[in-house]
C-alpha positions as CSV (number, residue, x, y, z in Angstrom):
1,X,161.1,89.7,57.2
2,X,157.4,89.7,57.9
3,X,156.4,88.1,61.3
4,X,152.9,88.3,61.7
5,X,151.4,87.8,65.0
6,X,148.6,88.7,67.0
7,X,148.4,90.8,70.6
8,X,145.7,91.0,73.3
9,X,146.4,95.0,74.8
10,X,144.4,95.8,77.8
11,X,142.9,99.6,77.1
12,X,142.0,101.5,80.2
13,X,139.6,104.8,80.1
14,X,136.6,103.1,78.0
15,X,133.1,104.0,78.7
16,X,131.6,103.9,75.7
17,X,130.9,102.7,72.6
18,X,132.3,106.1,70.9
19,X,135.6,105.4,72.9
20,X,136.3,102.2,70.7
21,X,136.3,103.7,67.6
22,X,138.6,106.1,68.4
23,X,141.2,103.6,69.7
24,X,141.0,101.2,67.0
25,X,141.2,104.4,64.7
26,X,144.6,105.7,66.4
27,X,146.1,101.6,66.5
28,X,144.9,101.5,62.6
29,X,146.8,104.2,61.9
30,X,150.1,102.8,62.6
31,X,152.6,101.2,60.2
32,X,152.5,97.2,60.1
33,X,148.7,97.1,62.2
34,X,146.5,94.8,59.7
35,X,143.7,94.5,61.8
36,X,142.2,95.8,65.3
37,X,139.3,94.8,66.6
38,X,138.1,96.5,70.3
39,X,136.0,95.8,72.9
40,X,134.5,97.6,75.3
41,X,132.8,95.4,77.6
42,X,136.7,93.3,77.9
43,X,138.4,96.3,77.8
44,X,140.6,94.9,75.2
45,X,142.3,95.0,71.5
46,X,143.0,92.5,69.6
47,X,145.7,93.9,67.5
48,X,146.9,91.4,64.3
49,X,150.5,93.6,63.3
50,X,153.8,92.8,61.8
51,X,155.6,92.7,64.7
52,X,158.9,93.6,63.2
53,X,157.3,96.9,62.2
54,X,155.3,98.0,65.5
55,X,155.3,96.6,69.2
56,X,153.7,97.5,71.9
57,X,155.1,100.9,73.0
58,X,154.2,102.0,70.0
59,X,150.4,101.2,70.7
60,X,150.5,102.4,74.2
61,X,152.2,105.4,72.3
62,X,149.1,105.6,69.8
63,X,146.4,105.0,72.5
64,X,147.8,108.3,75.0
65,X,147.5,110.5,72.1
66,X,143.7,109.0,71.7
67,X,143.1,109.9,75.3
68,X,143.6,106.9,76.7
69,X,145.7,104.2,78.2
70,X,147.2,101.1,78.1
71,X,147.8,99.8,81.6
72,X,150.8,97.3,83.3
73,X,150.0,94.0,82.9
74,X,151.4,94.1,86.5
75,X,150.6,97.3,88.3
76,X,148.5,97.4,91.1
77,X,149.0,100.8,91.4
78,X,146.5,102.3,89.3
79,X,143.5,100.8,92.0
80,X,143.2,103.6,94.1
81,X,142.8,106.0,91.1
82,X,140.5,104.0,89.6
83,X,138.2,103.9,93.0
84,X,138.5,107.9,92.9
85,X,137.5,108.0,89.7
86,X,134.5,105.7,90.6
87,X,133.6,108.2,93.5
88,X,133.6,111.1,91.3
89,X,131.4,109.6,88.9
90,X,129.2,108.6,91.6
91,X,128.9,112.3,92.9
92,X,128.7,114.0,89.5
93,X,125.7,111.5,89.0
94,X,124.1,112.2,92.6
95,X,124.5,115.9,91.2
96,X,122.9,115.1,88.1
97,X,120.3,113.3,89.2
98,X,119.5,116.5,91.7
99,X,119.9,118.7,88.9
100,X,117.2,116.9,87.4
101,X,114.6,117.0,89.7
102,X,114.9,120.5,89.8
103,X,114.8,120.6,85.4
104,X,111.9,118.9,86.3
105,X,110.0,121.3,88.0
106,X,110.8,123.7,85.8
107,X,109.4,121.5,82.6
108,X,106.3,121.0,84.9
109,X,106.0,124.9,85.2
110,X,105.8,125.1,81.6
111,X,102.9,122.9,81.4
112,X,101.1,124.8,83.6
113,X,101.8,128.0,81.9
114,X,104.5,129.3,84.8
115,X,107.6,128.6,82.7
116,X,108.0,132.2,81.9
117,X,107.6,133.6,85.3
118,X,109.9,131.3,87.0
119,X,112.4,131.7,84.3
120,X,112.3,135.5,84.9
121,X,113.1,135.4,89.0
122,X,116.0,133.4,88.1
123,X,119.5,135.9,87.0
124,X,120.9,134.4,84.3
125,X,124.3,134.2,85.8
126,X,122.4,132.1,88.6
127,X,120.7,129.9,86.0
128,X,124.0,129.1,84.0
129,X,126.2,127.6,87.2
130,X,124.1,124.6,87.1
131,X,124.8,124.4,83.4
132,X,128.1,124.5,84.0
133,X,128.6,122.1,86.7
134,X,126.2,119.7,85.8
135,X,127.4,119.3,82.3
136,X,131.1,119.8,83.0
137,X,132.2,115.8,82.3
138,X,130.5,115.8,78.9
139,X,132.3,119.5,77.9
140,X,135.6,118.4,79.3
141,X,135.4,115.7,76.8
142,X,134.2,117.3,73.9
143,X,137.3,120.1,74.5
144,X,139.4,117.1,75.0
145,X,138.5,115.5,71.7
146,X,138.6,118.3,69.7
147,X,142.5,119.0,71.0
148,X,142.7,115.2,69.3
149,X,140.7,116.9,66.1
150,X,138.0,114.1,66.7
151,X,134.5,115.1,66.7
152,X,132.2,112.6,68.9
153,X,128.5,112.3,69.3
154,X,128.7,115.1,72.4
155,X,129.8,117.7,70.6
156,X,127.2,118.9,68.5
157,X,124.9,118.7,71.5
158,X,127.2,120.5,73.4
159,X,127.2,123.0,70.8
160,X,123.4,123.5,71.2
161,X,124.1,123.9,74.8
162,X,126.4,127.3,73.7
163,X,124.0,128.1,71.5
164,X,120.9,128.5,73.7
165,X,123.4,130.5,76.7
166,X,124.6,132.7,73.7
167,X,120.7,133.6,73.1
168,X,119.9,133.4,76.9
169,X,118.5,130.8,77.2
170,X,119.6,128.9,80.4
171,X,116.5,126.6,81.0
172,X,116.9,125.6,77.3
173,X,120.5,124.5,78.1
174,X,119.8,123.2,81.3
175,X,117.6,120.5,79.4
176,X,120.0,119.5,77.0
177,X,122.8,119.0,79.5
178,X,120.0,117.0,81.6
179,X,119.3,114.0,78.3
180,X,123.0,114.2,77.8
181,X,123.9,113.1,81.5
182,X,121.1,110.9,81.6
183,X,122.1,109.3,78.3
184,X,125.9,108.9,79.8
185,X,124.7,106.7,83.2
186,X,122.4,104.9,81.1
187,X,125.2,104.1,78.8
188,X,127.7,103.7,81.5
189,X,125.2,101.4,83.6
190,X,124.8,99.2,80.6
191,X,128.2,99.0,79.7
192,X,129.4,97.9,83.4
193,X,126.4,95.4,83.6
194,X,127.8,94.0,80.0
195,X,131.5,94.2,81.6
196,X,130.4,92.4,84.4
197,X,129.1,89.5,82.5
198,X,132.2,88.4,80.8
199,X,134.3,89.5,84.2
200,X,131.7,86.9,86.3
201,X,132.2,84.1,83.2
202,X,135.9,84.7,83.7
203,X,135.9,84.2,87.4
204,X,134.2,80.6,86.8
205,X,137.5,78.9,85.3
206,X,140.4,78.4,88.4
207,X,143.2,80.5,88.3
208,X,145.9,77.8,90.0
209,X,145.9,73.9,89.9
210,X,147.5,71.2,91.9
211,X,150.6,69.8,89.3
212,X,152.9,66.7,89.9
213,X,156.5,67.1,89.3
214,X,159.0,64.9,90.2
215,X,156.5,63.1,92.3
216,X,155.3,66.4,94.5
217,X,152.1,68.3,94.3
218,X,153.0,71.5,93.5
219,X,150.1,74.7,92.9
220,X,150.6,76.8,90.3
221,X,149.0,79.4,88.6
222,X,147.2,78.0,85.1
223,X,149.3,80.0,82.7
224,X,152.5,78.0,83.9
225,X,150.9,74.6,83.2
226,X,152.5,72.9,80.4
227,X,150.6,70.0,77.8
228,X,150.9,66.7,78.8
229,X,151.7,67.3,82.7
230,X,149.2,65.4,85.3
231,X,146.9,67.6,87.1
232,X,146.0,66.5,90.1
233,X,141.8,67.2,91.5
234,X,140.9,66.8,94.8
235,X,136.4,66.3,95.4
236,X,134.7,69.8,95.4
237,X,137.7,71.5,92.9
238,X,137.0,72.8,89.9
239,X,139.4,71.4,87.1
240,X,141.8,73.9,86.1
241,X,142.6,72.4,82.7
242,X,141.1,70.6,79.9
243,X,142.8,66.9,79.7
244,X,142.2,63.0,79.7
245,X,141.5,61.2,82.6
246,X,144.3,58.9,83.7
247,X,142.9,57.7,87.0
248,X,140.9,58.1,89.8
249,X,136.8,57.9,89.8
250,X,134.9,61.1,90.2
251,X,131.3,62.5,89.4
252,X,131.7,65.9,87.4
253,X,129.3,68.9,87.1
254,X,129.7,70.2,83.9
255,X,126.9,72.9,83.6
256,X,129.7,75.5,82.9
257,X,130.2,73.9,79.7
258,X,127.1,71.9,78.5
259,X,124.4,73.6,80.3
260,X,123.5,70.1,81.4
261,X,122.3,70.0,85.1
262,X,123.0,66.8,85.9
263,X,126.7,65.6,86.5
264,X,128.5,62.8,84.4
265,X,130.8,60.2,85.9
266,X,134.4,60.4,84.7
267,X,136.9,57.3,84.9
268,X,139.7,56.8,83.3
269,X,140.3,57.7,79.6
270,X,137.1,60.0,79.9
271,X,138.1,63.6,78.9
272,X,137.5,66.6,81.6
273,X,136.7,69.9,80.8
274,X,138.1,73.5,82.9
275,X,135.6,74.9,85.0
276,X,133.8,72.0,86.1
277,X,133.3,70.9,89.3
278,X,134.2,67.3,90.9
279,X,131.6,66.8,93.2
280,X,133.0,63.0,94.5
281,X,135.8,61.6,94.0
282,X,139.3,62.7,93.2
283,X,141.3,62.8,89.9
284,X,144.9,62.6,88.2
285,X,144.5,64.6,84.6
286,X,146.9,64.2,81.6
287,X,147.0,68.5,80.4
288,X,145.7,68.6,76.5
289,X,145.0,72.5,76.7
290,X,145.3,75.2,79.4
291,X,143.5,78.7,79.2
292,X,142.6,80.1,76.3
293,X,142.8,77.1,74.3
294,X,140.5,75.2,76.4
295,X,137.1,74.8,75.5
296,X,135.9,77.2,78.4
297,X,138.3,79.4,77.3
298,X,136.9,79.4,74.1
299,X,133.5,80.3,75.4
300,X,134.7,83.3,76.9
301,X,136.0,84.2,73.5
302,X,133.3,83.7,71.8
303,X,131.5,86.1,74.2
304,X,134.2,88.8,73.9
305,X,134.1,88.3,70.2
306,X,130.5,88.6,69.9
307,X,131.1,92.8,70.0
308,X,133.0,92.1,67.1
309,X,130.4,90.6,65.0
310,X,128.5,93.9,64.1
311,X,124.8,93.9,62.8
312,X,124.1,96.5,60.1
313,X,122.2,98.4,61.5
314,X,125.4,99.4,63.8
315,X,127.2,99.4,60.8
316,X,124.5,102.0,59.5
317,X,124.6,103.7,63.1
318,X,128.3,104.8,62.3
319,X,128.3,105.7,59.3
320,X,124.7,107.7,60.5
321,X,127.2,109.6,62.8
322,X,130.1,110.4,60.3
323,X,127.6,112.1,58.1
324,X,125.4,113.6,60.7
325,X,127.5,116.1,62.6
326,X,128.9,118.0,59.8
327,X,125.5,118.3,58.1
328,X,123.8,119.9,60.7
329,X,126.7,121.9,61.4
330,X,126.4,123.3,57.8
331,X,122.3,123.7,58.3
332,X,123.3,125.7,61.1
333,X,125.7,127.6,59.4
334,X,123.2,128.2,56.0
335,X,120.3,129.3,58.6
336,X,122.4,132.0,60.1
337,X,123.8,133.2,56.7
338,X,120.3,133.3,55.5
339,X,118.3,134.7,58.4
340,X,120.9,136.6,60.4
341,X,119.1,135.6,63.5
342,X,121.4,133.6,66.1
343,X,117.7,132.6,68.2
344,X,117.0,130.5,64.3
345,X,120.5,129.2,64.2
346,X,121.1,128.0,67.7
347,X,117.2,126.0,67.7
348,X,118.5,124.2,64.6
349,X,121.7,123.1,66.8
350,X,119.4,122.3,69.6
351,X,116.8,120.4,68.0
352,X,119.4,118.4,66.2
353,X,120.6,117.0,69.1
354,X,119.2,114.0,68.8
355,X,122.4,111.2,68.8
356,X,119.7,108.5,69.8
357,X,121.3,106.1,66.8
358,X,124.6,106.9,67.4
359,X,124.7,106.1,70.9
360,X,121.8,103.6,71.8
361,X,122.4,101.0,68.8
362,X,125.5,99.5,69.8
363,X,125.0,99.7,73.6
364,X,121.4,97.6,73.0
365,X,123.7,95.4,71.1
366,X,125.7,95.4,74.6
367,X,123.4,94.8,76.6
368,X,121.8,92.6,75.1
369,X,125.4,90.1,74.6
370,X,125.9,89.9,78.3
371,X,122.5,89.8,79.5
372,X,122.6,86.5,77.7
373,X,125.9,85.3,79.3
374,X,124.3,85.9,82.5
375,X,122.1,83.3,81.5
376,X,124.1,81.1,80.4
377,X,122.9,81.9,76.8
378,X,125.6,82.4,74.3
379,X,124.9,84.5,71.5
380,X,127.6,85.3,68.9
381,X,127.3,89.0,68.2
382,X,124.6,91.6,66.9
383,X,124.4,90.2,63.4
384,X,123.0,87.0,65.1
385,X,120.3,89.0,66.9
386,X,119.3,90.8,63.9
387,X,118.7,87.8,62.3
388,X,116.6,86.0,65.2
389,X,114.3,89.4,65.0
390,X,113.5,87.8,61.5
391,X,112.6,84.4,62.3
392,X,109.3,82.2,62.2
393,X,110.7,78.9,63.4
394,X,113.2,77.9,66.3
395,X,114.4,74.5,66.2
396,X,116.2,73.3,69.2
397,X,119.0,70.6,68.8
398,X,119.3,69.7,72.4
399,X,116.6,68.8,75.2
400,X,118.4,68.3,77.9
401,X,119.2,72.3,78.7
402,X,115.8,73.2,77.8
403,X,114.6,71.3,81.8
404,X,115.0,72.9,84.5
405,X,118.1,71.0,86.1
406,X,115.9,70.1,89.2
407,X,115.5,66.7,89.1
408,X,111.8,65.1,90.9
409,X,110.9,62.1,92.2
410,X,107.8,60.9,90.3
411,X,106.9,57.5,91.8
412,X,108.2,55.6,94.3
413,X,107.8,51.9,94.1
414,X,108.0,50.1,97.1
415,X,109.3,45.7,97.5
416,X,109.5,43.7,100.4
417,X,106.7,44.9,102.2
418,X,108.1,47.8,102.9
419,X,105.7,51.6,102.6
420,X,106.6,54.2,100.1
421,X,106.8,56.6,102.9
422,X,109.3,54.2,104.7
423,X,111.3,53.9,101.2
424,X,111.7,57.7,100.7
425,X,112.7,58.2,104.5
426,X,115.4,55.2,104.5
427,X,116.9,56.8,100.7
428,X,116.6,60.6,101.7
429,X,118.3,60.3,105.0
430,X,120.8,58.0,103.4
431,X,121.3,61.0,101.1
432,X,120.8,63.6,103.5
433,X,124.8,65.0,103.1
434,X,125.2,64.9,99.6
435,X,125.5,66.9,97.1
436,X,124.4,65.1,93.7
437,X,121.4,66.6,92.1
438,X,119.3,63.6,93.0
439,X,120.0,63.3,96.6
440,X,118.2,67.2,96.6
441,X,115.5,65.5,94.5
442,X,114.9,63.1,97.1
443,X,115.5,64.7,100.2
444,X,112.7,67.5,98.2
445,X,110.2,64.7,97.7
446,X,110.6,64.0,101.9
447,X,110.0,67.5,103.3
448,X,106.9,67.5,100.9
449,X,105.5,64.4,101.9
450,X,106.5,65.4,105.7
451,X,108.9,62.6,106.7
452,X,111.8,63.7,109.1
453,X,115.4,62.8,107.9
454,X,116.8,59.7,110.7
455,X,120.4,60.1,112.0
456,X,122.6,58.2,109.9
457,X,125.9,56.4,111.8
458,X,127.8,55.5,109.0
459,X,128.0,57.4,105.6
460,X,130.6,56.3,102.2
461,X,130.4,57.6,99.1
462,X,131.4,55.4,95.8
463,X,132.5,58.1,93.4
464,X,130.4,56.9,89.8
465,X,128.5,53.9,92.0
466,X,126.3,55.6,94.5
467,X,126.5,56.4,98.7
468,X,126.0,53.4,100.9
469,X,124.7,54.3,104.7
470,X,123.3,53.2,108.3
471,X,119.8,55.0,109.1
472,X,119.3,53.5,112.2
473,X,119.8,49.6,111.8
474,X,119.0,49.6,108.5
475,X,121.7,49.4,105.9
476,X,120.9,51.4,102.8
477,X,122.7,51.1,99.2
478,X,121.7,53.6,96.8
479,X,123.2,54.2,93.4
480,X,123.6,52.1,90.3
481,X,123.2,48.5,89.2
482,X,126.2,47.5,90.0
483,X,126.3,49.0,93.7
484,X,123.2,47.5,94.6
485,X,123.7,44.1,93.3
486,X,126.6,43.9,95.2
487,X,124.7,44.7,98.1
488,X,128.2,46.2,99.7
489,X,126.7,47.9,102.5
490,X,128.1,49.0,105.4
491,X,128.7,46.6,108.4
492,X,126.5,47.5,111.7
């Protein structure tokens, strides 16, 4: 019996784009896997199997032997190595970034003609320690992958490396071990910017909400919220659920969703959306969908899914790399059988160690995903981008996320004898402690023009009306039609 399903699996060890093609290789390889699709900047697979066939031991099984791992969904535990692993970096990069300086100078000292003689004082033993050291993390993996028979962009440059000791040359070596650490922080600094993005979206939507059952308010985390239970939302909570409002009167920013600076009023039978904010007022919330299925969780898939959607020129970068290593390997291999001369053979592995395509294309493609979720711009893969390098024309479908969200006062007009000045005082003091987007506007357009905010004595907010207030012994009403029609202001 064929039961088709599809898993989320957590991957742990990632740091590179490299490292995702050789765990959705190992997870492909297993019996009943139709389709795996990874992600480095989630540190997930999405794994579609036949889960009669193969579960997940067997992909935690598959991802060891890649070299890496698949972690508890509850263990805590693995923290503390994870922070040592951190530190290490951090020094091996502080130790790199020494090393260098000092490659530096010694670049600079060929300029000026003193390569040779500095080369010279230096014993060779001497010269190969830093070698060693500085490009230990890189050769660790390369020996690492090769145990796995895998050959990854590092290797043929750490074959140049060998090359130029075998031949004496240190300096030589030292150079290529300094591009391949700087090339690794680079990556790894754009793939934790990238990884922060989609953590940082994540941490928008609530993790618990506020649930009645059998008449009690009872928090829970999200995942245990069940369709068509009532959420209760208290003012200045996010709502932990997408659902229907049942009752209650609240004004909602929903930025998180629409991009749309200013807040809507919700009543009942409006719908609500997770991850917006109540600013006034208080709701009860029939649940439609929880998590993933709600529309901010689909936002956050559609940014982890944008790795997915490949332009072809990463498409072109892989295949680039399949290809490339072996050829030069068999250059190298034809120039020593033709010369004899190990100096010829290890300058062809040196100056083919160029993995520029292999390596920069799908980080760019990285990079350039979650800088535009930190934005707030949602962009649905590199096949997209490619395209928008081709285009003449935008056409924008929406004005109201193209302002800035900072609402202005324009004009005041001012009745009853009243001065604007005395207008804008009375309404920005009555609006002096809250939070809607116009009540900044206004209290804005005061400190401009210079008026002080008055003491206020009374203060009420009217969740989808307005605020009513006493500034001084004036009552003020400010808000809709309907609020100041009424004239319900507050008694002296």
């Amino acid at each position: 019996m064929i039961n088709i399903t599809t898993l989320e699996v957590p991957i742990a060890g990632m740091d590179c784009a490299e490292c995702t093609a050789h765990v959705k290789h190992a997870i492909e390889g297993l019996p009943g896997v139709e389709r795996v699709e990874v992600f480095l900047a989630s540190e997930k697979a999405v794994v579609r199997l036949d889960a009669a066939r193969v579960d997940l031991i067997k992909i935690r099984q598959a991802v060891a032997q890649a070299g890496y791992s698949v972690p508890a969904a509850s263990a805590a535990s693995p923290q503390p190595v994870a922070a040592s692993t951190d530190f290490s970096r951090r020094i091996l990069t502080l130790f790199g970034t020494v090393f260098g300086a000092v490659l530096f100078i010694v670049v600079v000292g060929e300029w000026l003609g003193l390569f040779e003689q500095l080369t010279a004082r230096v014993p060779f033993a001497l010269g190969v320690i830093p070698v060693l050291v500085g490009g230990y993390p890189i050769f660790a993996n390369v020996v690492r992958a090769a145990f796995r028979r895998q050959v990854i962009a590092h290797t043929l440059m750490s074959l140049g490396v060998v090359a130029a000791l075998a031949v004496g040359q240190w300096a030589t070596a030292a150079v290529v071990v300094f591009f391949m650490r700087v090339g690794d922080y680079a990556e790894r600094f754009t793939t934790e910017r990238a990884r922060r993005a989609v953590k940082d979206l994540t941490a928008l939507a609530p993790q618990t909400a506020r649930v009645l059952r059998d008449g009690d308010e009872i928090e829970l985390p999200v995942a245990e919220v069940r369709a068509g239970e009532t959420v209760v939302v208290r003012p200045g909570e996010k709502i932990p659920v997408d659902g229907e409002v049942l009752a209650g009167q609240a004004t909602i920013d929903q930025s998180a969703i629409t991009g749309e600076a200013m807040p809507v009023e919700a009543g009942p039978g409006a719908r609500v959306f997770a991850a917006t904010i109540a600013r006034l007022g208080s709701l009860r919330v029939r649940v439609t969908h929880t998590g993933a299925d709600t529309t901010f969780g689909r936002v956050i898939r559609l940014v982890e899914d944008a790795e997915a959607n490949r332009a072809d020129v990463q498409r072109f970068a892989d295949r680039f790399t399949a290809y490339y290593l072996p050829i030069v390997a068999g250059i190298a291999a034809l120039t020593f059988l033709l010369r004899r001369d190990p100096l010829a053979t290890a300058a062809v592995l040196v100056v083919a160690c160029s993995c520029s395509i292999a390596l920069a294309t799908p980080i760019a493609m990285l990079a350039s995903v979650g800088a535009g979720a930190r934005r707030g711009l949602l962009i649905k893969g590199g096949k997209i981008l490619e395209s928008l390098a081709r285009a003449d024309v935008l056409l924008i479908d929406k004005t109201g996320t193209l302002t800035l969200g900072k609402p202005q006062i324009t004009d005041v007009i001012a009745l009853n004898g009243l001065s604007e000045g005395e207008v804008l005082s009375l309404a920005a003091s009555a609006e002096r402690y809250s939070e809607h987007p116009l009540a900044e506007a206004l209290r804005s357009a005061a400190r401009a023009r210079g008026l002080a905010l008055r003491d206020i004595t009374a203060f009420e907010a009217a969740p989808g009306l307005g605020v009513r207030a006493q500034v001084g012994g004036t009552a003020v009403a400010i808000g809709s039609h309907r609020l100041v029609h009424a004239s319900a202001v507050l008694p002296n």
